[in-house]
N, C-alpha and C positions, 0 to 999 in steps of 0.2 A: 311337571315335565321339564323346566326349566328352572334347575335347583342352581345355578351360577351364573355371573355376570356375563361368562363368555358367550355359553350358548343361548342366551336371551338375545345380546346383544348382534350376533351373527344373525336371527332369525328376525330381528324388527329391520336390519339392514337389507336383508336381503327384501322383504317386504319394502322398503321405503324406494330400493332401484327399481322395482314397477312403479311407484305411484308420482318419484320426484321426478325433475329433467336431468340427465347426465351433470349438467353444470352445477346443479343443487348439490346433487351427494358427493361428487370427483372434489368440489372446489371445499367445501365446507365437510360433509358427515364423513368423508371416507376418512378424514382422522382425527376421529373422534376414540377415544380408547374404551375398553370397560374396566370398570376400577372394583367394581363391589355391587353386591346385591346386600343392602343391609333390610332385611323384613322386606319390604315392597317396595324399597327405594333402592334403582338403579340408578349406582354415580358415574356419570361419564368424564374423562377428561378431556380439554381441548388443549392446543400446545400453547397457547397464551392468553389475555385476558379478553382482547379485542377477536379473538375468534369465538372465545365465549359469550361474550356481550352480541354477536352476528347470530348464533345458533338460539341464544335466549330469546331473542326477538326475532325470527323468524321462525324457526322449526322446531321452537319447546312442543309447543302442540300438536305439530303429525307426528312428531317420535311419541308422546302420550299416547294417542291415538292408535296406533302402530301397537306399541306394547299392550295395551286394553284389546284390540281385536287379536291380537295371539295370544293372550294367558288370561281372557277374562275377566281381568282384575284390575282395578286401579292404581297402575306403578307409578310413584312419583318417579320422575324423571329429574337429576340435578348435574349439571354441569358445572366443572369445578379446571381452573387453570393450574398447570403443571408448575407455574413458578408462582403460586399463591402458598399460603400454610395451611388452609386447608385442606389442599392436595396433600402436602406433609401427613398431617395429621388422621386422614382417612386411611391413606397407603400402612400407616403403623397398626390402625387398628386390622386393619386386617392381616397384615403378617402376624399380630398377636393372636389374632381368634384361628387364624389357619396353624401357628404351633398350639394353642390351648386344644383342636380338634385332635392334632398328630398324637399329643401325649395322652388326650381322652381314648383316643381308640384303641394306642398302645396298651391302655391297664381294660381294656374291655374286651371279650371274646364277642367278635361278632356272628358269631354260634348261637350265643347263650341268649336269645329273645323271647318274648311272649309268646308270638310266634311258631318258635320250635318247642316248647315246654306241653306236655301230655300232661291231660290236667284230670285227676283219677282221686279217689274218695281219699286214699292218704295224704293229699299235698291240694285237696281244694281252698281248704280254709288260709293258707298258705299263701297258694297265687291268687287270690281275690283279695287277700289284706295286702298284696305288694302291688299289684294292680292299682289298687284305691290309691295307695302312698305314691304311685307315678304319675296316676291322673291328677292328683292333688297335695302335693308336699306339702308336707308341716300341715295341713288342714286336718286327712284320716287320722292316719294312727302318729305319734310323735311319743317315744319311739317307736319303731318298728322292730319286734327280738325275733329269731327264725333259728328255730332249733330241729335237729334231725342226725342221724348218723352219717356216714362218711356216704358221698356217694349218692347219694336221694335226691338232688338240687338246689340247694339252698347258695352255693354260689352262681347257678344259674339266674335264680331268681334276681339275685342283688345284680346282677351286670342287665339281665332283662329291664329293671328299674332305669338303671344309668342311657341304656338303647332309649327307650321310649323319653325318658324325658327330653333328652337333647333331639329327641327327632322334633316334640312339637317344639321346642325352644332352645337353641343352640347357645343362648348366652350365659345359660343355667351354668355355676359353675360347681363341678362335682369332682370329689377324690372315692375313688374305692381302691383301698389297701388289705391284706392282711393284717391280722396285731402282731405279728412278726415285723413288717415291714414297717410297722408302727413305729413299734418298740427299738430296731436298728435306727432309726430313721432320728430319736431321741436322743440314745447312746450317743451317735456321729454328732447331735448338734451339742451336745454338752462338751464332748471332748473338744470340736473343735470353735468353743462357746459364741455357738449357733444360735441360742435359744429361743430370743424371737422371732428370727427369720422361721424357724421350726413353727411356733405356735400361731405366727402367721399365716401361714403356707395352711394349717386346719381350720384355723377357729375361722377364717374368711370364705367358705365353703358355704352353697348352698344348700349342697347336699354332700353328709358324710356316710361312706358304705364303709365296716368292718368286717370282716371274713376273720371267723373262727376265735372269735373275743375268749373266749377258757382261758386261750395262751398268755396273758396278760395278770391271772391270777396270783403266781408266785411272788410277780413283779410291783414292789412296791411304789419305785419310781413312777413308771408309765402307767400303773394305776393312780395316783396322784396327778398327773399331766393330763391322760384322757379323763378324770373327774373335771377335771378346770373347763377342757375342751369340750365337754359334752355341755357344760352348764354354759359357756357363752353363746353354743351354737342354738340351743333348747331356749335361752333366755332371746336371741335374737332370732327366735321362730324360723328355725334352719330344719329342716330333716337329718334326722339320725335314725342310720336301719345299720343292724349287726346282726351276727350269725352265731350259731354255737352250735357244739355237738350235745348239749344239753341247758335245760331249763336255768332262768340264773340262781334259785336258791339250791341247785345240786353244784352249782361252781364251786369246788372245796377252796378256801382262801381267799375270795373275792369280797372285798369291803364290802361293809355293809350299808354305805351312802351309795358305791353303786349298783349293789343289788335292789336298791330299792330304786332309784333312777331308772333304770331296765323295765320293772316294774307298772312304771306310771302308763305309760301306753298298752301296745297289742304284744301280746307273748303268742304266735305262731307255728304249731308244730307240722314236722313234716314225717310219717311213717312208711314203713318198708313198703312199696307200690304191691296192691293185689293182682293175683292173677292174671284181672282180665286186664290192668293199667297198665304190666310188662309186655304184653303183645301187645297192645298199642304203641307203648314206647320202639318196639322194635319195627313196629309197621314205621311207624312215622320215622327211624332211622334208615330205612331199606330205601324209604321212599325218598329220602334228603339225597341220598347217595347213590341215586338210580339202581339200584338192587333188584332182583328177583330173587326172592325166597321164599321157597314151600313155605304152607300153612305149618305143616306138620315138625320141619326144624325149627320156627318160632314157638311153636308149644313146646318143642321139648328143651328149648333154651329156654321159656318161661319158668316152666317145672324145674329144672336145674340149677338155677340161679337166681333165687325169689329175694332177697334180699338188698340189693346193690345196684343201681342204674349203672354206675359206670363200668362194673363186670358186666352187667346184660351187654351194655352196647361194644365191648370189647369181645366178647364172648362170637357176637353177631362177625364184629371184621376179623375174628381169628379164623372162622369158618370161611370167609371169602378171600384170605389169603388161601390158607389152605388149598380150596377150590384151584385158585390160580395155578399155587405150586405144581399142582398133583394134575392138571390139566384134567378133570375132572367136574362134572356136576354137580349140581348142590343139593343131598338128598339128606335124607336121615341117617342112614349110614356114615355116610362121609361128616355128618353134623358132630355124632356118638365118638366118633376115629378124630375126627380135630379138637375135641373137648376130653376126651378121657384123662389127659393129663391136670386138667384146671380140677374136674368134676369127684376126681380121685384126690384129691388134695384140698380140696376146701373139707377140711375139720375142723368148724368150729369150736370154738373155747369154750367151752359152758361151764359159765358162774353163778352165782346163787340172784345177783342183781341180772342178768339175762334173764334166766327164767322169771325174775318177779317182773319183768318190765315184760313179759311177752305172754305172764296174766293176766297182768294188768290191759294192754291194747284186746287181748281176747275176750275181757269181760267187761273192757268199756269203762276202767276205774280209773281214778287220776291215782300217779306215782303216792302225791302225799298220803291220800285216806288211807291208801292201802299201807305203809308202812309206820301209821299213826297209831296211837290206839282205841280208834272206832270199832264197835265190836258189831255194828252191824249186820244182817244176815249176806246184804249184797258185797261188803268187804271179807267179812270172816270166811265164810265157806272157800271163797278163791285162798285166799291168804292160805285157807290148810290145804288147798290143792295146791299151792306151791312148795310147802314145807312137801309134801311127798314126792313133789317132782325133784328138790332138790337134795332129798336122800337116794331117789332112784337114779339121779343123773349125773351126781358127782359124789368125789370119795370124802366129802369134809366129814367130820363126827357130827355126833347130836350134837354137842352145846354150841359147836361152830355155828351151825346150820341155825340155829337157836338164838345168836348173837346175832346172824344178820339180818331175824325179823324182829332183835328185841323182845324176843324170848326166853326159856331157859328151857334145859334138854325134855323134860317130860310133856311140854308144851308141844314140839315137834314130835314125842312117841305117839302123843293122842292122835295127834293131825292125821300121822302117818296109817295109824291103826284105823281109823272111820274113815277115809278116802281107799282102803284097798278094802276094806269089808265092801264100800257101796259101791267099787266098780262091781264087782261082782253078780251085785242084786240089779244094778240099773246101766243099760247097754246106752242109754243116751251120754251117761256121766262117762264111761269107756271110752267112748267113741270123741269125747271131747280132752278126754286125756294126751290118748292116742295122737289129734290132730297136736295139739299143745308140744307134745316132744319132738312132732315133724317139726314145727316154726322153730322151736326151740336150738333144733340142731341143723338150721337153716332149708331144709328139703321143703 
């Protein structure tokens, strides 16, 4: 209730003019100042020493007192004079933790919480291993890798971390960057030969957040600098969590000290949210943003846009502009009339790694098996249901098609030829094709 020095110190004050005499608080407390709430010591200042030494020994105690019957808790109470250096020295720290707070919440969406994150069978294992890493840095996972496509929350997640840690501990000190931000952030200290201030400003972190680590792969430099930088922070039991649009041994170019670093902890994925987790995401956006909206326009913005959280949630306020514009209610209708243009234009690119990576999540295989060569019954059979998906759903040739499973042409005729014979004969295997080129083609 009383997260700052002011409003503590206004509420023991105003308690202490019932319980003192005029002459008590008018001559001595009424200038008393608030300096800081550091953890459960409120510092007060007095304007000299000899008022401090009057307040010390007479009224440490009822302002104790005071503060325990308003907040429960046992607040140290410390009086410090304005022309001491201790005064000095308190007043900096807190101009410094009140700019370290301004530029923390500057690189944090205070949006993106625990909180607000709709937690649904694609992205559990996700927000329970970032969860863990907030409750307990460097202890769960170290590192922490969180992979997913564009749009599913994996920068939610990592700003969700940075919220909760500083809520239960403000002293924590935390950077979350892009590796864009990274990477300029590098260039600038070399050029203008910055360089330990630079790896200062990282490697002294408690917690380092990376968004979208891939982009760092070409770069030989800043791969070299974040190697350094992850092994001083990992060697001095710091937290390291980074993001990717994919696993780190599909990073094309990414050393191989630290693909293996990446490695050593939790690898986290996050998959396109089902059915029933996109109308929840959209309840629980309706609901942040006072919204009413039919049941029936969130199912058919469910249906519509299965793929992407942040088209769902854009999908939702295009319809309630709309609304606005058109001075109009919010029906199906008007839902079908304000998305035709999104819903008519999302044509998915279908490539030969889509469809393998959208067997893959439909038959529950990891990427590697499936493009290894385990001949399996539970890899193989998928594996030919994808070679036929990917002759029936784009124009490459046989050997192409053939090349990107590490095959050669005749490999994909067989495939092709016993997956259309056995739709034929089995309505289960149809019916699973069928669904397969839905996901596939985003519907």
């Amino acid at each position: 209730m009383y997260d700052d020095c002011y409003s503590l110190w206004d509420a023991i004050f105003e308690k202490l003019k019932s319980e003192l005499t005029s002459t008590s608080y008018t001559t001595w407390l009424v200038h008393l100042k608030p300096v800081a709430l550091l953890d459960d010591i409120l510092v007060l200042s007095a304007v000299n020493v000899f008022t401090k030494n009057i307040i010390n020994g007479r009224y440490l105690n009822v302002i104790y007192d005071a503060a325990k019957s308003i907040t429960n808790k046992n607040i140290e109470i410390k009086i410090v004079s304005e022309d001491e250096e201790e005064y000095r020295k308190i007043k900096e720290t807190v101009q410094f933790k009140n700019e370290k707070d301004k530029a923390v919440s500057n690189m944090l969406n205070p949006k993106y919480t625990f909180d607000t994150f709709v937690v649904g069978n694609s992205n559990k294992l996700a927000h329970a291993a970032c969860l863990a890493v907030a409750q307990s840095p460097a202890r769960a996972y170290n590192p922490l890798f969180i992979y997913g496509g564009v749009g599913l929350g994996k920068t939610h997640l990592m700003h969700a971390i940075g919220h909760f840690v500083l809520e239960h501990n403000s002293n924590t000190k935390i950077m979350y960057v892009t590796s864009e931000t990274f990477t300029n952030e590098l260039v600038n200290s070399i050029k203008d030969d910055k360089n330990e201030e630079f790896r200062n400003k990282y490697r002294s972190m408690d917690i380092l957040l990376i968004d979208d680590i891939q982009f760092i792969a070409k770069k030989e430099r800043t791969q070299e600098e974040f190697f350094h930088t992850f092994n001083t922070l990992y060697e001095a039991n710091k937290q390291i969590i980074v993001s990717s649009d994919r696993p780190p041994k599909e990073i094309p170019t990414l050393e191989d000290r630290l693909r293996s670093r990446f490695e050593w902890g939790l690898i986290a994925d996050i998959q396109p949210p089902d059915f029933e987790t996109r109308i929840a995401i959209l309840k629980k956006k309706a609901q942040n943003e006072n919204l009413n909206i039919p049941d029936d326009v969130l199912i058919y913005i469910a249906e519509k846009i299965p793929s992407n959280i942040r088209e769902l949630e854009g999908a939702l306020i295009r319809i309630v502009a709309f609304s606005s514009l058109t001075k109009a209610n919010i029906d199906l209708d008007l839902a079908k009339d304000a998305l035709k243009d999104i819903i008519s234009n999302k044509v998915r690119k279908i490539t030969v790694k889509l469809i393998q990576e959208e067997v893959c999540k439909y038959y529950n295989i990891k990427y590697e098996d499936f493009i290894s060569k385990k001949r399996t019954k539970t890899i193989a059979f998928p594996r030919q249901i994808a070679m036929y998906l990917a002759r029936e759903m784009t124009d490459l040739s046989l050997p192409k098609i053939g090349e990107e499973f590490g095959k050669d042409h005749t490999t994909v005729i067989h495939a092709y030829d016993k997956i259309s014979n056995d739709i034929k004969e089995d309505e289960s295997l149809n019916k699973q094709i069928e669904e397969l080129k839905k996901r596939i083609k985003g519907f």
